[in-house]
C-alpha positions, 0 to 999 in steps of 0.5 A, a space after each residue: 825881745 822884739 814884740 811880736 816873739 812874745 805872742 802864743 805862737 813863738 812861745 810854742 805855746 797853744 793857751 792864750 796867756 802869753 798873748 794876755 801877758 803882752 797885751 797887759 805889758 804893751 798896754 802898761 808901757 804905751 808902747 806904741 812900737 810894740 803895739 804898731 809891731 803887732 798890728 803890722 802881723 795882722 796880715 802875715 801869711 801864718 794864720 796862728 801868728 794873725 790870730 794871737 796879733 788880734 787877741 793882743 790888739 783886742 785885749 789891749 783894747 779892753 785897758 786902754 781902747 786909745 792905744 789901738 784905735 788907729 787901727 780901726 780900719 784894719 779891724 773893719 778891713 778883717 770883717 771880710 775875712 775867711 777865718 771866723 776867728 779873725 772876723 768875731 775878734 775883729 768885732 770886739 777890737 771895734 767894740 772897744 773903740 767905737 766910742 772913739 772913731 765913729 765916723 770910721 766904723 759908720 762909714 763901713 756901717 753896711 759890711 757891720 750889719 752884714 758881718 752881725 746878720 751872718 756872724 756867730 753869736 759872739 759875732 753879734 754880742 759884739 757887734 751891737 756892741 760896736 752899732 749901739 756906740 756908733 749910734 750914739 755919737 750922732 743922730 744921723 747914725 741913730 737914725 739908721 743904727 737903732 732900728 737895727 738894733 731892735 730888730 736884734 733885740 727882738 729875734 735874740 735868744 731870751 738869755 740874751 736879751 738882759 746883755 743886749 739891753 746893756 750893751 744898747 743903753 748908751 743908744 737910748 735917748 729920749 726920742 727912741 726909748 718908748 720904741 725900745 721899752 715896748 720891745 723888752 715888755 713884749 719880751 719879758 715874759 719869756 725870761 727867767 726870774 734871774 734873767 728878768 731880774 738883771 734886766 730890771 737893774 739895766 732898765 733903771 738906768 733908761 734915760 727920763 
């Protein structure tokens, strides 16, 4: 059986578990066939069959990031499409790559930023995400990057705040990190006690 009969929608199924069990075969084998197969239907015409291609790509990306990221222009390509479902998976399949093709993502960096400044929250979990990785392959990124991350950080809800901080970590060096300790002081008095107390644990790993 070819791939692409394994997803949700020709299973006649309505869960997402068949779209899982591929993923986690696809990704075992290195089927690179298979993958490429699903990858192909990210642009069928049945939006159902569009949709359980994207959470087979973006949970493949979730074990083995290197087998998707040469679709990292497709993902970029999805951000400007109709439905919010293929918009916010889209993020998250370049969040798991973006360690690994910067320079692409970077290239697109406006329609990110805009994708994360009009999306839905998970939109914006994973889309700084995706900005924190990019911003940190390269100075010249972080230049242009950081101060939108803080500017996330800054405005996110104070539930939040501990989860942006971790995502954002691997953006922090020893140049911007005054800038991002001033912004979590100012915010930590609106947090819980569990909440401040798992930012506490992140900050720890804040580079000296």
């Amino acid at each position: 059986m070819s791939a692409i009969k394994k997803i949700s929608f020709y299973q006649n199924r309505r869960d997402e578990v068949p779209n899982q069990k591929l993923a986690h075969e696809l990704a075992q084998k290195k089927d690179k066939k298979g993958i490429q197969e699903i990858a192909e239907n990210l642009w069928n015409s049945n939006k159902n069959v569009r949709s359980d291609c994207l959470k087979v790509l973006y949970e493949i990306g979730y074990i083995n990031p290197g087998l998707i990221e040469n679709y990292v222009n497709d993902f970029l390509k999805l951000l400007n499409d109709k439905e919010n479902r293929m918009v916010w998976g889209s993020m998250i399949g370049l969040a798991t790559i973006a360690d690994k093709r910067p320079k692409e993502i970077w290239e697109k960096k406006d329609d990110v930023i805009s994708t994360i400044q009009n999306g839905t929250l998970i939109t914006v979990v994973w889309g700084v995400k995706t900005l924190a990785k990019v911003a940190a392959a390269d100075k010249k990124y972080s230049k242009k990057i950081f101060p939108i991350l803080i500017s996330e950080l800054k405005k996110c809800l104070p539930r939040d705040i501990p989860m942006h901080t971790e995502s954002m970590m691997c953006a922090i060096n020893k140049e911007n990190r005054n800038k991002f300790i001033e912004v979590i002081e100012k915010r930590q008095k609106e947090l819980t006690a569990s909440q401040s107390s798992r930012l506490k644990k992140v900050m720890k790993l804040l580079p000296s």
